[in-house]
N, C-alpha and C positions, 0 to 999 in steps of 0.2 A: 460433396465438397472435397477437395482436393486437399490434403494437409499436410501434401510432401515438402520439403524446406530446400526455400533455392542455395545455390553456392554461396549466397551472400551471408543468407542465416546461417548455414552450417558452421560458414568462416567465423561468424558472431560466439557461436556459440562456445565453437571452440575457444575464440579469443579471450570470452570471459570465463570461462571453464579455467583457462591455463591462470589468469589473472587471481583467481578465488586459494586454485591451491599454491601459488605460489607468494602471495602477497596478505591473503586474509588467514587459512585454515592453520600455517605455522605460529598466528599469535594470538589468533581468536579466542582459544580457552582464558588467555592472562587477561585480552580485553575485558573478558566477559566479566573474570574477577574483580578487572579495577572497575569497570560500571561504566567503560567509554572508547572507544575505538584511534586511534592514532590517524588527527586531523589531513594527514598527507592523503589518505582515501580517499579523501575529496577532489585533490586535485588529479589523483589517480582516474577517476570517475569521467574524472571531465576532458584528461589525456586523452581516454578510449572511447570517447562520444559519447559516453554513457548519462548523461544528465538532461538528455533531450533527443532520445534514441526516435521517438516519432513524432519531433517536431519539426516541418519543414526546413529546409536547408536556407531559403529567405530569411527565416525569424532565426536563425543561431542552432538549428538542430541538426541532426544525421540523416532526417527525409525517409526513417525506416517506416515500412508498415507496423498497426498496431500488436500483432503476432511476433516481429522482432522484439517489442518491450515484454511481452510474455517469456521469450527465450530468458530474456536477460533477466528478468524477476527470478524466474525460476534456477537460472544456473548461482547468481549472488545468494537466492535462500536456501541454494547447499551448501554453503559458506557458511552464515547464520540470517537469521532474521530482520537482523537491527538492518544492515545494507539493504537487501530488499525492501524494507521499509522506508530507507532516507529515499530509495528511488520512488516510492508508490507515493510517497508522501511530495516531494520534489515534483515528480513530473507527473502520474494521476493524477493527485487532489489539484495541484496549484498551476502546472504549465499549461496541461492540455485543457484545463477549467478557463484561464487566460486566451490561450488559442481561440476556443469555441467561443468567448464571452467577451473578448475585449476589442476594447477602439483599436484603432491604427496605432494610435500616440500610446495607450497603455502595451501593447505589445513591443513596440519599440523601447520603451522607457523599463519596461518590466521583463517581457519575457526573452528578450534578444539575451539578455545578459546571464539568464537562470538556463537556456536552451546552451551556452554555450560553457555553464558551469563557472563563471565568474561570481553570481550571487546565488543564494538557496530559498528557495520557495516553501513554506509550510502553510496549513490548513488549520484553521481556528471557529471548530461547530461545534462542539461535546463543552458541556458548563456541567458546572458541579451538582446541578439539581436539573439537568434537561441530558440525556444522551440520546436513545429509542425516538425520547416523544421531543424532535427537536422543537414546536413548536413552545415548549416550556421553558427557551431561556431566556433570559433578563439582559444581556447585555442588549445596550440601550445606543441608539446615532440620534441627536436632534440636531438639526440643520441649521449652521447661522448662519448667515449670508452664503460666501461663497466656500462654506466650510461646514465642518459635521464634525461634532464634539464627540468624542465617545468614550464608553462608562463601561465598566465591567469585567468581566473574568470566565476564564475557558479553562479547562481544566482536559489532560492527559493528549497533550498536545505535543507531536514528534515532531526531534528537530526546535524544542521551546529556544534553545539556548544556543542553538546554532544556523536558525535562519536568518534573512535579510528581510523577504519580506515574508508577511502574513496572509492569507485571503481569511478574512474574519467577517461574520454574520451575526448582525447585529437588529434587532426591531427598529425602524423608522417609524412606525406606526403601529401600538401594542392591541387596538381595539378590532386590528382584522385579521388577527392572529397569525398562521404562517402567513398571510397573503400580506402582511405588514413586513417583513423579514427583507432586509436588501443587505448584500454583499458589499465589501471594502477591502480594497488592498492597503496594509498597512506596513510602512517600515519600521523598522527595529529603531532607529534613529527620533522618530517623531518622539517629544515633551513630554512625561507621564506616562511611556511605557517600561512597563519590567515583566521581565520572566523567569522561574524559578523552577529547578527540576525537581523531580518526585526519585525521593531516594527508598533504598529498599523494594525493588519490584521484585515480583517472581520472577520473569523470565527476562528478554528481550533488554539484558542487564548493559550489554554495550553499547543502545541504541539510547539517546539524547529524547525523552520524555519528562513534560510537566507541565507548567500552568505558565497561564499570560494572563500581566493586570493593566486595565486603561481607566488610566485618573484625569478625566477633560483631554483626551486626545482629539487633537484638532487635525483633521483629514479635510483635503482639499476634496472639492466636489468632484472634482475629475477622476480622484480616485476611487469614484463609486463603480464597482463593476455590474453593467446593468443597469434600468433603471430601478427606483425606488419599487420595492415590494414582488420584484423578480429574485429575492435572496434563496427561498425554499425551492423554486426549480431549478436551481443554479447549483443550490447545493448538492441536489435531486443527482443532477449531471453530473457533478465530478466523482459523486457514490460510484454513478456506474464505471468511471473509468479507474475511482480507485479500489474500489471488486475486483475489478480485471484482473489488476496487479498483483491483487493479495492471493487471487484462486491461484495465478499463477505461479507466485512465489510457493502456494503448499503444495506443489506438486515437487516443488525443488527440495523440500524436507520431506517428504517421502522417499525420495529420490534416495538424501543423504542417509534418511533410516535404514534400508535397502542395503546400499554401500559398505556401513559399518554392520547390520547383520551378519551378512552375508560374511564379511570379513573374522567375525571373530566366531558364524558357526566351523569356518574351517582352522581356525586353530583350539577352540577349545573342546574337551573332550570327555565325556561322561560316560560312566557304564561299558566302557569299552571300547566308547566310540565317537567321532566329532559327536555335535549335538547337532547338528545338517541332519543326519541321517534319524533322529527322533519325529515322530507324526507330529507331534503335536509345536513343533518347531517350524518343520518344512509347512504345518496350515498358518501361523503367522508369518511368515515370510510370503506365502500364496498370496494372501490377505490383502498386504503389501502391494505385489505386485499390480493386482486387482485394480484397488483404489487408486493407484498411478496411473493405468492408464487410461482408466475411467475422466479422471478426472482431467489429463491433458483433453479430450477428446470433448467435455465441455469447455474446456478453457478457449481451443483454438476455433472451435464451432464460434463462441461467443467476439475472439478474436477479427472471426473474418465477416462478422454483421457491421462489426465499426471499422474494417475495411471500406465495405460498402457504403457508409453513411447511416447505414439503420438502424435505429433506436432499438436497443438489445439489454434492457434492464432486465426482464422476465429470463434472459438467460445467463445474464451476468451473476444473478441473483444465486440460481441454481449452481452454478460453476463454483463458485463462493462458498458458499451452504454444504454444499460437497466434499468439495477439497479440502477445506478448511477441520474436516469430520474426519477423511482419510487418514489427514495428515494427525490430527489430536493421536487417532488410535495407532498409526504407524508408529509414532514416538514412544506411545506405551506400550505397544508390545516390544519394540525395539531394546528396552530398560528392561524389559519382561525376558529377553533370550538370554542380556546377560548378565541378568542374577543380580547378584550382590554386588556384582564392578560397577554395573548399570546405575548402581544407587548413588555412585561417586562420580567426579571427576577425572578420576582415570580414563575416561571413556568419553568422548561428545556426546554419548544418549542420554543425558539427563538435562543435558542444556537444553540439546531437541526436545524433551517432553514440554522442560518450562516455557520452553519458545512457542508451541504446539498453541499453547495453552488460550494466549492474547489473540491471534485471529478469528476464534471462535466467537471473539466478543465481540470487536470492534469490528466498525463497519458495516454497521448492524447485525445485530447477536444470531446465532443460529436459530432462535426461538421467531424472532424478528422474519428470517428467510424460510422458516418454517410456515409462517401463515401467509406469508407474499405468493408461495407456490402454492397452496390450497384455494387464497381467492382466486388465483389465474383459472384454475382447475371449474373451479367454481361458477364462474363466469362474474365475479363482482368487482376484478380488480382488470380494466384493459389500459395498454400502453396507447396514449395517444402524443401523435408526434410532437418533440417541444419546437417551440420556435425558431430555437437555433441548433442545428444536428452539428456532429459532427463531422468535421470534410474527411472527405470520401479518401483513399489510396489509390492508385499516387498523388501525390499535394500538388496542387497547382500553382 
């Protein structure tokens, strides 16, 4: 595989490169403090293509390959987290799930507008007593006529309070368990919805997380995405493309662990001397480097399978599982080189640690991608193709 980056990506990169330190990284610490990011971001997002970076140029997007949205995960998660995440969450879980899943009339109606950064997409699967084992949650769709009333609550949902619409999965049928599970697109707008953010998080303090409640939400049948009890492979599908994102993004805070090392081993000074020049400094900085490019090297492998069309869960999975481990330990040693600054604010390494912290979890936990690669290994878990892939690079 070939993984050199044409003019187009490099221009990309740089372009959000320049965008991160000049518009996120001078106010991101205050963000972090107030618990929320300055709404203009958004429309900044959507200025530089950024909210639909691999959605065809038909449907409102940039028409990039999906290794462009990799660049861009990862250069926004040397910024911080929360922006990488409005994108993985935006356009992994909800556009490219629409793309791959939806009618003519729902992409037109839904994703034209989210690919072009006019409305914002969020992902509604994680309930308070179902996350790992989704087939345990309780939100409820029963069908009345030419509508679907719907009942329930999601929990640790990004973007709660600042999407437009939702992709929520709900049971149509509880006695066939996931195989009963159908997907819905919901607006913020429909009778009986509210959402409510989760205050006090560890990390990922800027980014817009919490809970959604539906009390007799009446959803048009049209907006079932899918038919009835395709919810669990649908969900299945947008895992894998929002994995993508997430491996991507932690190679971008490994990146930024790296960056600020590196920076204050040569101003600060120990024993006589920078602390660079200590072993046991220069093997967490090693470490470091290691795990970066380890982990690009599955990201853009995994990358260039959904170039091609090919179902790449078994890699996306690994990619994920990985980087997401890199990145945890980069942050901690990063807090580890400097001391006692590192423990404060003084410094972005403690933010990175608690930012570090949430990818491990979500998106299925590293325990979760821990036994996905052993069945593969195993021969008890094979990837068989779903019925809807998704399209190949370049879009047609």
């Amino acid at each position: 595989m070939d993984f050199t980056f044409s003019d187009e990506q490099n221009l990309l990169r740089k372009t959000v490169r320049k965008f991160v330190d000049e518009e996120i990284n001078p106010y991101i610490q205050q963000w972090d403090a107030e618990g929320g990011f300055d709404p203009v971001i958004w429309q900044r997002l959507a200025d530089l293509g950024l909210m639909g970076v691999c959605i065809p140029e038909r449907l409102g997007g940039s028409g990039m390959d999906y290794n462009s949205l990799a660049i861009v995960c990862e250069e926004l998660e040397r910024g911080d987290t929360a922006f990488r995440t409005a994108v993985s969450v935006h356009t992994g879980l909800n556009s490219m799930t629409l793309m791959q899943w939806g009618t003519r009339e729902q992409k037109q109606q839904f994703l034209v507008p989210q690919a072009k950064g006019e409305k914002i997409g969020a992902f509604g699967l994680t309930e308070p007593g179902a996350g790992s084992d989704v087939a345990a949650l309780t939100t409820s769709a029963v069908r009345d006529g030419d509508e679907y009333v719907l009942n329930g609550q999601k929990t640790w949902i990004s973007l709660c309070d600042s999407a437009d619409h939702f992709l929520v999965f709900a049971y149509t049928d509880k006695a066939k368990k996931h195989k009963g599970i159908s997907a819905f697109i919901v607006e913020r707008t429909r009778s009986g919805f509210s959402s409510k953010a989760i205050k006090g998080k560890y990390g990922i303090r800027a980014g817009n997380t919490g809970e959604l409640f539906f009390e007799d939400v009446r959803i048009p049948a049209a907006n079932r995405l899918g038919e009835e009890g395709e919810g669990f492979k649908i969900a299945m599908s947008a895992l894998d493309n929002g994995r993508f994102t997430v491996a991507a993004g932690a190679c971008g805070l490994i990146q930024a662990c790296l960056e600020e090392s590196v920076k204050y081993c040569r101003e600060r000074e120990t024993f006589g001397k920078p602390i660079g020049d200590h072993q046991l400094v220069k093997q967490m900085l090693a470490n470091m480097e290691a795990g970066y490019q380890m982990s690009r090297l599955l990201v853009y492998r995994a990358g260039e399978l959904k170039n091609k069309g090919v179902r790449n869960t078994r890699e996306t999975s690994l990619a994920k599982w990985q980087a997401c481990n890199f990145a945890n330990q980069a942050a901690d040693d990063a807090v580890q080189i400097h001391g006692a600054y590192g423990y404060s604010d003084e410094y972005p390494v403690a933010r990175f640690l608690r930012n570090s912290k949430a990818p491990v979890i979500y998106e299925g936990t590293r325990e979760i991608h821990t036994l996905m690669q052993a069945d593969y290994v195993l021969g008890s878990r094979e990837d068989k193709p779903l019925n809807e892939m998704l399209p190949s690079w370049p879009f047609k």
